[in-house]
N, C-alpha and C positions, 0 to 999 in steps of 0.2 A: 542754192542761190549765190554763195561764196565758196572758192576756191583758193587755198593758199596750196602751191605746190612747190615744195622743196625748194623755199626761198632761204637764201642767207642776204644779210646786210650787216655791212662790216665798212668802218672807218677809217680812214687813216692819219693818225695822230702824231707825233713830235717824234723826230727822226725816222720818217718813212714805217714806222712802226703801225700795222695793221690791227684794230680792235674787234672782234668781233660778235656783233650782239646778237644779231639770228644765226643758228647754222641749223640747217635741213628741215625746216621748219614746214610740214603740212597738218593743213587743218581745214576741214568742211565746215560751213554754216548754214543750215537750211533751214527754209524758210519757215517760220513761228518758231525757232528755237527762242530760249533765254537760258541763253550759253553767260557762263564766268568765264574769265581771262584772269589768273592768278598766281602769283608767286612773289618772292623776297625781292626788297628794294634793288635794282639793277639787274634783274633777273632779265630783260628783252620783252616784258610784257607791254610795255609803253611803245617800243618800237615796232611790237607787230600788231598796235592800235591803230599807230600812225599809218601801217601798208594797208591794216585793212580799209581801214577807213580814206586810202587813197592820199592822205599827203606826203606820203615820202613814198619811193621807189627801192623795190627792194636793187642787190647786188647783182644778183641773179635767181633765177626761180620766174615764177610766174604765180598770176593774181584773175583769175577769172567772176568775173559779174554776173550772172545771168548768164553763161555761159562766153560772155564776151573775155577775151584775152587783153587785158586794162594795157598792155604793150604793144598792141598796134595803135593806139589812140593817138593821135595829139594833142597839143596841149588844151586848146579849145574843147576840143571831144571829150577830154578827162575830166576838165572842169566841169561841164554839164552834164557827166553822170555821176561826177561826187553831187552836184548839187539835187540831183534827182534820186541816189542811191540813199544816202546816210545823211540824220541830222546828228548833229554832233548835242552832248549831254558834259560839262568842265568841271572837275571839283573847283573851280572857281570863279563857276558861275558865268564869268564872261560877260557880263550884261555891260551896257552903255550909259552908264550914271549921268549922262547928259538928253538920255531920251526915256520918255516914259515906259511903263511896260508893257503896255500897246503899241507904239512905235519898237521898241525892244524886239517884242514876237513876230511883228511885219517885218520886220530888216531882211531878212532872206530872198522876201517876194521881189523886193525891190530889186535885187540881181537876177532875178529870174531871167530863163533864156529862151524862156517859151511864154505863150498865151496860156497863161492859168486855168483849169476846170471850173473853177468857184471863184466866188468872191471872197480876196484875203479878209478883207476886214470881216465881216462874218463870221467865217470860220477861225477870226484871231479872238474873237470875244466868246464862239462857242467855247474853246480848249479853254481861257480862263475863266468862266463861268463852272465850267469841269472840271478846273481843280482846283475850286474852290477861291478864287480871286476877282468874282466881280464885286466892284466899287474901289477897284484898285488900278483900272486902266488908264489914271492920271497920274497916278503916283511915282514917284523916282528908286530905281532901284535901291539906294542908298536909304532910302527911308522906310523898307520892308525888313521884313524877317531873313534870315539865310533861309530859314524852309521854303518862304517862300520864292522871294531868290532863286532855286532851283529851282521851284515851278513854272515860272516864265521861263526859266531855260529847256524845259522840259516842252512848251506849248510852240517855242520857238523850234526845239529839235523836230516837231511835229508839224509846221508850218507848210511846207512842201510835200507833206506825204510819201515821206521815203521809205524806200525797200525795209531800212534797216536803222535802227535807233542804237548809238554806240554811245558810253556813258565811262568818261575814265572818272575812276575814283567820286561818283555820283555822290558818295554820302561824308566823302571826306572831311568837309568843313563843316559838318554839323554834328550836333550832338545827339545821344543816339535814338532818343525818343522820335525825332524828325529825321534821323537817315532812316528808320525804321516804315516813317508816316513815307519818303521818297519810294522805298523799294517796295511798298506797300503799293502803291501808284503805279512803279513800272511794271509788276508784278501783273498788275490788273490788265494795263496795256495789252501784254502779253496774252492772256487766257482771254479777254473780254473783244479786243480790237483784233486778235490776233497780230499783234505785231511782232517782227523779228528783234529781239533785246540781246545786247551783247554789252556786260558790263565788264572795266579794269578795274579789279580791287587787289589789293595786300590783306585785305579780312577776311579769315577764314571764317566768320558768323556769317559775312555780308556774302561769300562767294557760296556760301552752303545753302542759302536760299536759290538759287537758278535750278533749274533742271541739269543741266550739265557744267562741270566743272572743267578747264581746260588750263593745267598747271604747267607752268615753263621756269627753267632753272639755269642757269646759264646758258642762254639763246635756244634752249631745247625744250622741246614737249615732252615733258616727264609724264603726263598721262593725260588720254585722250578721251 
């Protein structure tokens, strides 16, 4: 489903001086995995978040979709198959404190660049009704739980029905009884929806739950 091949992405910082945080970097993602992305603080596991997940551009290397090569695309082109590929999952949540969490989990739809299969509002009340949040489709982010916080982030990463569910550091703002209830949830996703889950963690308890573990150490794949 995903292809990273022999990308490097590298910087260039104060006196022409070149950083470089991927080098030779390949890595497969197929479809139903729940693949980890893990390794120590500044290790490149953020950065090759961002390429999987399409918002930043590697150096060089290549990035294939569905077999598509994300380098011939344009800018338009790339944009609606990030938004059709991957919902994005934030250790911080990300929600919109000035919309509720029903307007929260539609937000997506609203950039939509096609005519939708279903109807959003529906399937925005079934996903909170399924994990666990109806009677909360008025309420303001700021006035829920962090667990559940992540939930709406979770119904919202699910809104558009993409390929691929990518989660950096999902449990990192909570404590662990509720990162445990979160990976418990994507966990299900996974075996029950069959979705493809691809989480960033630094916790080797949280990365040792996935089926596959995929460890990088200065911008390198230390084990695949």
């Amino acid at each position: 489903m995903l292809q990273v091949r022999h990308v490097w992405k590298e910087y260039k910082i104060d006196n022409d001086v070149i950083f470089t945080a991927l080098r030779d970097v390949s890595v497969t993602i197929e479809k139903g995995e729940f693949t980890a992305i893990t390794g120590p603080s500044g290790s490149g596991k953020s950065t090759l978040m961002h390429i999987i997940g399409l918002l930043d551009k590697p150096t060089r290397g290549e990035i294939y979709i569905n077999g598509k090569n994300s380098a011939d695309l344009n800018d338009d082109q790339l944009s609606t198959l990030r938004s059709d590929f991957v919902g994005f999952v934030f250790q911080q949540f990300n929600l919109i404190n000035k919309l509720t969490v029903l307007e929260n989990v539609l937000l997506p739809t609203i950039y939509a660049r096609k005519p939708l299969p279903y109807n959003p509002n529906e399937k925005a009340l079934y996903l909170l009704e399924r994990f666990g949040l109806k009677g909360k489709e008025k309420s303001y982010p700021n006035k829920i739980s962090g667990g559940q916080q992540q939930r709406v982030a979770i119904a919202r990463a699910l809104i558009m029905d993409p390929d691929l569910v990518l989660a950096d550091e999902p449990t990192g703002n909570l404590d662990t009884k509720t990162g445990n209830e979160i990976m418990k949830l994507l966990k299900e996703l996974n075996a029950r929806d069959k979705r493809t889950i691809v989480i960033v963690t630094h916790e080797p308890d949280i990365a040792a739950q996935a089926r596959r573990v995929i460890k990088i150490r200065d911008g390198e794949v230390e084990l695949r």
